[in-house]
N, CA, C and O of each residue as an XYZ file, in Angstrom:
420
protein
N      86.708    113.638    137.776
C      86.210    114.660    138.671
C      86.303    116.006    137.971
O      87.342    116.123    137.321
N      85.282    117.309    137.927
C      85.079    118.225    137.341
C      86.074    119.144    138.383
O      86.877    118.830    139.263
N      85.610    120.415    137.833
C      86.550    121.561    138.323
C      85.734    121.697    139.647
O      86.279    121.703    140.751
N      83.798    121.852    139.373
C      83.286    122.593    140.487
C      83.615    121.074    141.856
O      83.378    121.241    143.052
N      84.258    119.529    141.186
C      84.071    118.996    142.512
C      85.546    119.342    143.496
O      85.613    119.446    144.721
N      86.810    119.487    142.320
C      87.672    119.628    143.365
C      87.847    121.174    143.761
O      88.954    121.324    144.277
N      87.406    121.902    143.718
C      86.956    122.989    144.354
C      86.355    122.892    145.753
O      86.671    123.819    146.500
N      85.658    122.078    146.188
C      85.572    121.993    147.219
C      86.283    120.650    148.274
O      86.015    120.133    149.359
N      87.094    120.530    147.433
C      87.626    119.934    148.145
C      89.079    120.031    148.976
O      89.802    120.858    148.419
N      89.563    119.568    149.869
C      90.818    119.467    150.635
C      92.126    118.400    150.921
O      91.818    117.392    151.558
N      93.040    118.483    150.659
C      93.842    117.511    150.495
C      94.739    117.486    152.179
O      95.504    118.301    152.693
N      94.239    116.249    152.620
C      94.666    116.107    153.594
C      96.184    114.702    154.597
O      96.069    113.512    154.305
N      96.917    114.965    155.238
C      97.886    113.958    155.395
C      98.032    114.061    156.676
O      98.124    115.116    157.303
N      98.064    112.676    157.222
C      98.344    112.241    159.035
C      99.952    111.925    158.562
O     100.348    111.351    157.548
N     100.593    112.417    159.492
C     102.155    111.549    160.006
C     102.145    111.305    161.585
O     101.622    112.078    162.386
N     102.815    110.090    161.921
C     102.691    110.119    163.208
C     104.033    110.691    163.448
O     104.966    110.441    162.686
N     104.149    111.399    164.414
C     105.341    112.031    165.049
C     105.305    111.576    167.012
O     104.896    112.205    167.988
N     105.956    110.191    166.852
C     106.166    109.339    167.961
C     104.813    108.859    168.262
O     104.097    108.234    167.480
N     104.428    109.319    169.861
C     103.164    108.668    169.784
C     102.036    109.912    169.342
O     100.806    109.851    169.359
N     102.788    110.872    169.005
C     101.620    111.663    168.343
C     101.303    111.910    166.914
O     102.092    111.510    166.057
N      99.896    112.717    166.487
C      99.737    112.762    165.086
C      99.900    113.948    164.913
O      99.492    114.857    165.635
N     100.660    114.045    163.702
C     100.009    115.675    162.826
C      99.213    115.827    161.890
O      99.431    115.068    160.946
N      98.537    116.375    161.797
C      97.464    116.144    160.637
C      97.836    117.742    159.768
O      97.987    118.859    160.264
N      97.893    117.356    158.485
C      98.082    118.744    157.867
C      97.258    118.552    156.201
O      97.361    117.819    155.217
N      96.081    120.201    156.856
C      95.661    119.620    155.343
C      95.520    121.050    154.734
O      95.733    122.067    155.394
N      95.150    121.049    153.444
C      94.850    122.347    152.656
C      93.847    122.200    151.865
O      93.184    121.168    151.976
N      93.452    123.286    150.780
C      92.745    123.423    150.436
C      93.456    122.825    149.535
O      94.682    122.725    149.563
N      92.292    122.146    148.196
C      92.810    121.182    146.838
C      93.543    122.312    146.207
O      94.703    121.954    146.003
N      93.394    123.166    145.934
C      93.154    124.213    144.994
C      94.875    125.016    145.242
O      95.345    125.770    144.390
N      95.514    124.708    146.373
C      96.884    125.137    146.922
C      97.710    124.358    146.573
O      98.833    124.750    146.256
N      97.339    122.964    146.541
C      98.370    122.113    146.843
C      99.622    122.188    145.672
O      99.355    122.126    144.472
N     100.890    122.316    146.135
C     102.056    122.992    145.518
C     102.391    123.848    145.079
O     103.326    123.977    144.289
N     101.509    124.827    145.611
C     101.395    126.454    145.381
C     102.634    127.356    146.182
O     103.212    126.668    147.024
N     103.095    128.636    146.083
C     104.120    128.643    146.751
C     103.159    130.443    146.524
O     103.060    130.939    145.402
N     102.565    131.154    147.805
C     102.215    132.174    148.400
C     103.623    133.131    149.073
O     104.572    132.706    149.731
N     103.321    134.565    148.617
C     104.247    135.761    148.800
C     103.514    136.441    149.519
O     102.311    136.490    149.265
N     104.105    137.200    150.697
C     103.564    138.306    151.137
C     105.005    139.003    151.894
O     105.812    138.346    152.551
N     105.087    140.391    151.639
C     106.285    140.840    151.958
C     107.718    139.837    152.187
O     108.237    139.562    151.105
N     108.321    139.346    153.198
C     109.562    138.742    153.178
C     108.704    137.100    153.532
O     109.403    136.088    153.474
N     107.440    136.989    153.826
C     106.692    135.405    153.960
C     107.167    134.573    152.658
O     107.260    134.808    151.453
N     107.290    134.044    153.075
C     107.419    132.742    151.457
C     106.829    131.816    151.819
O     107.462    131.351    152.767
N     105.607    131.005    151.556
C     105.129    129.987    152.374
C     104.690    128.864    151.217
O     103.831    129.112    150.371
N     105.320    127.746    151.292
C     105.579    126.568    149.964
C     104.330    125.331    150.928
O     104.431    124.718    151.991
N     103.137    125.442    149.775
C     102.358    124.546    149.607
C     102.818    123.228    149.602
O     102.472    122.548    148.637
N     103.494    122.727    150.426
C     104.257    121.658    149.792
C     103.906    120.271    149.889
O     103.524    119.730    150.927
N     104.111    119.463    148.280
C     103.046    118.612    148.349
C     103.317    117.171    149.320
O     102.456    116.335    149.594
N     105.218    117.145    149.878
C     105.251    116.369    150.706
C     104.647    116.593    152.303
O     104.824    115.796    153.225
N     104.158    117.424    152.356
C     103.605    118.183    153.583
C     102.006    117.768    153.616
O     101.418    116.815    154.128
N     101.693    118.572    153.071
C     100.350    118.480    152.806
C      99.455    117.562    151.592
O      98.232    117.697    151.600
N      99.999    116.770    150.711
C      99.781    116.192    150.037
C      99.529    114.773    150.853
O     100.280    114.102    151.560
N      98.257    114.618    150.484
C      97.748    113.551    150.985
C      96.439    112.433    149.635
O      96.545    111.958    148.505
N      95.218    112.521    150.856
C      93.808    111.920    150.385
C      93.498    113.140    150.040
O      93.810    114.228    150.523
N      92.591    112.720    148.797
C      91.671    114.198    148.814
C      90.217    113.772    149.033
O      89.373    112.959    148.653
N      90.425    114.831    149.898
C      88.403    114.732    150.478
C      87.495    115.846    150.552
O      87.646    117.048    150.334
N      86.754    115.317    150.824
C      85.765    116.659    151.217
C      85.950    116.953    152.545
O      86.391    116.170    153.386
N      85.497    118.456    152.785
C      85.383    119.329    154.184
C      85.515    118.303    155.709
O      86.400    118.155    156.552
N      83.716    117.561    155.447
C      83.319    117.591    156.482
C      84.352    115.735    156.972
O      84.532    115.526    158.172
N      84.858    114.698    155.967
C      85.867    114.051    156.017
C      87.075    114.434    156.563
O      87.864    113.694    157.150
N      87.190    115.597    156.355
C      88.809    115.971    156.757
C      88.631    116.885    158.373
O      89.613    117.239    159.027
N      87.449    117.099    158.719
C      86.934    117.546    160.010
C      86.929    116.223    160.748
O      87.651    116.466    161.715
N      86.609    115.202    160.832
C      86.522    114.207    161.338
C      87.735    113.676    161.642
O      87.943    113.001    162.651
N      88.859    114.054    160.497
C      90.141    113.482    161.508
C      90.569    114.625    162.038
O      91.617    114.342    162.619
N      90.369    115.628    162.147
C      90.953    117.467    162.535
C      90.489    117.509    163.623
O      91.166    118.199    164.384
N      89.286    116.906    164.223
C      88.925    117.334    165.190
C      89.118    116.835    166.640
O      88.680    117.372    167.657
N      90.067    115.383    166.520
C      90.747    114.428    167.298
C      92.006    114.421    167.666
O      92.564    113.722    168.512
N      92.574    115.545    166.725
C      93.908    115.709    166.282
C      94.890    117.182    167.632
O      94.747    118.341    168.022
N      96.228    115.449    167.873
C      96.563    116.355    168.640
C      97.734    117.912    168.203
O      98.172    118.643    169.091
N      97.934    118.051    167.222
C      99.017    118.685    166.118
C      98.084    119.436    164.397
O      98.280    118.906    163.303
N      97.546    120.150    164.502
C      97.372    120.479    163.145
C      97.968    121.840    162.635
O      98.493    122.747    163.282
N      97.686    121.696    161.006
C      98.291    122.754    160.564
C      97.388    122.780    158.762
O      97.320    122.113    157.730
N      96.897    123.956    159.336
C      95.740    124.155    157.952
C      96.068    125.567    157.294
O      96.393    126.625    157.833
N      95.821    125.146    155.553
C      95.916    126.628    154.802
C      94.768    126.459    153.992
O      94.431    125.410    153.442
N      94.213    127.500    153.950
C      93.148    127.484    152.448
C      91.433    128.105    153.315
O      90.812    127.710    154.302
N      91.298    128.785    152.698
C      89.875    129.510    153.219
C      88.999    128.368    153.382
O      88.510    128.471    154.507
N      88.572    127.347    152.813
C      86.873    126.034    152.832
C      87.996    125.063    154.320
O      87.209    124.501    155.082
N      89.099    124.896    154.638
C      89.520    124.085    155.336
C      89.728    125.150    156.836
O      89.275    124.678    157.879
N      90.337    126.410    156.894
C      90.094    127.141    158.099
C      88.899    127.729    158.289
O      88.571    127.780    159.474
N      88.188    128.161    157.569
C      86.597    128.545    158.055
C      85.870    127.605    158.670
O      84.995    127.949    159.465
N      86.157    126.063    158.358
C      85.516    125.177    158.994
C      85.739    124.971    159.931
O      84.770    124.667    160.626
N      87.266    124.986    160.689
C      87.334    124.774    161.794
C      87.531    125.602    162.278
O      88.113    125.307    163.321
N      87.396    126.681    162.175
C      86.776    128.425    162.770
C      85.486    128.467    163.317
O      85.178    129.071    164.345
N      84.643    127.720    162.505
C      83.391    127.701    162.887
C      82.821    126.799    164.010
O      82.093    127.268    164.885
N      83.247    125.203    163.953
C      83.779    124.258    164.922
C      84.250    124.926    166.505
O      83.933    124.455    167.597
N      85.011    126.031    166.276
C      85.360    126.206    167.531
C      86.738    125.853    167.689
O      87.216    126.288    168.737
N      87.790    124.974    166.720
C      88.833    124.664    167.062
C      90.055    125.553    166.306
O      91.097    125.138    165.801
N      89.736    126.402    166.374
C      90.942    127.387    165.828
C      90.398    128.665    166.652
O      89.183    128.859    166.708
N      91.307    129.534    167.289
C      90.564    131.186    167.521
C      90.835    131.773    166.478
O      91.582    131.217    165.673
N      90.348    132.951    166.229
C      90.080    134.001    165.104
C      91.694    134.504    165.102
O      92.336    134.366    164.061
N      92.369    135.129    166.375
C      93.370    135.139    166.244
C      94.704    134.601    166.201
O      95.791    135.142    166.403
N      94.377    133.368    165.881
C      95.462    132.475    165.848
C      95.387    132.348    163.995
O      96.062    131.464    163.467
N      94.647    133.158    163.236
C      95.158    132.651    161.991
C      96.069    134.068    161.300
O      95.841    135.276    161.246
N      96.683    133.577    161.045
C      97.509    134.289    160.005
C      97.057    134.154    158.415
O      96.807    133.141    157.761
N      97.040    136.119    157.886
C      96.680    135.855    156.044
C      98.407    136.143    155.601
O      99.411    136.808    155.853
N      97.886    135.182    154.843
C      99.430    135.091    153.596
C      99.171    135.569    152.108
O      99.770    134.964    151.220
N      98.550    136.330    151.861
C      98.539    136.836    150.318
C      96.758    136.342    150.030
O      96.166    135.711    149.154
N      96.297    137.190    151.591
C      94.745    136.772    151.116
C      94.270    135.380    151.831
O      93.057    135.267    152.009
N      95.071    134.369    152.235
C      95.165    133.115    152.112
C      95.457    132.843    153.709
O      96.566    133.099    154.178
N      94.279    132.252    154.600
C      94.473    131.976    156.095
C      95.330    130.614    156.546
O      94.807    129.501    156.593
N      96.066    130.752    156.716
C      96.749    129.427    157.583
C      96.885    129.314    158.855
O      97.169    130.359    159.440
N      96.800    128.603    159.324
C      96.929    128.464    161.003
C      97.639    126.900    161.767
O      97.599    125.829    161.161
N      98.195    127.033    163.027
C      98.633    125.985    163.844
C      97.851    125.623    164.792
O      97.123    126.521    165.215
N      97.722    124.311    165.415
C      96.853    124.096    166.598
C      98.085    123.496    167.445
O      98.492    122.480    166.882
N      98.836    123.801    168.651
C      99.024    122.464    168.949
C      98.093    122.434    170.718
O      97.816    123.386    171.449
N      97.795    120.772    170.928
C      97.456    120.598    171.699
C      98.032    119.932    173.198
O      98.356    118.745    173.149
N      98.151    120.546    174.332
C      99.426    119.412    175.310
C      98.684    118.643    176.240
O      99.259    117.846    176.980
């Protein structure tokens, strides 16, 4: 795989947490990255988010069923910004870098 394919791509991981899921994915391009912004420290971490790597509209398909998520990386929150399943103000920037929580009850 070239540079321009995993560039668009997202690395994504389900855990079940009882009878529920979390789904947590990022952008390829983060994964084990560790982002600064004033006293934030926020660790890409690859037992977290290290998963399948896929493309966008793959990793929307399990995101969008999902009762627990948790996304970082501009190609993985713009998508589900656009979707409708994140609000604008529910994301937080970390050094440039949008992450956000969903949970659902």
């Amino acid at each position: 795989m070239g540079f321009g394919d995993s560039a668009m791509k997202v690395s994504i991981k389900v855990t079940r947490m009882g009878r529920d899921l979390l789904v947590a994915a990022c952008d390829a391009d983060l994964l084990g990255k560790t982002l600064k912004f004033g006293k934030i420290v926020f660790e890409v971490r690859r037992d977290f988010y290290g998963g399948s790597l896929v493309n966008v509209s793959e990793a929307m398909e399990i995101i969008r069923d999902a009762p627990n998520i948790n996304l970082i990386g501009s190609l993985i929150v713009d998508e589900a910004l656009k979707e409708g399943l994140v609000h604008p103000q529910a994301i937080l920037d970390i050094s440039g870098v949008p992450h956000t929580q969903v949970i659902r009850l």
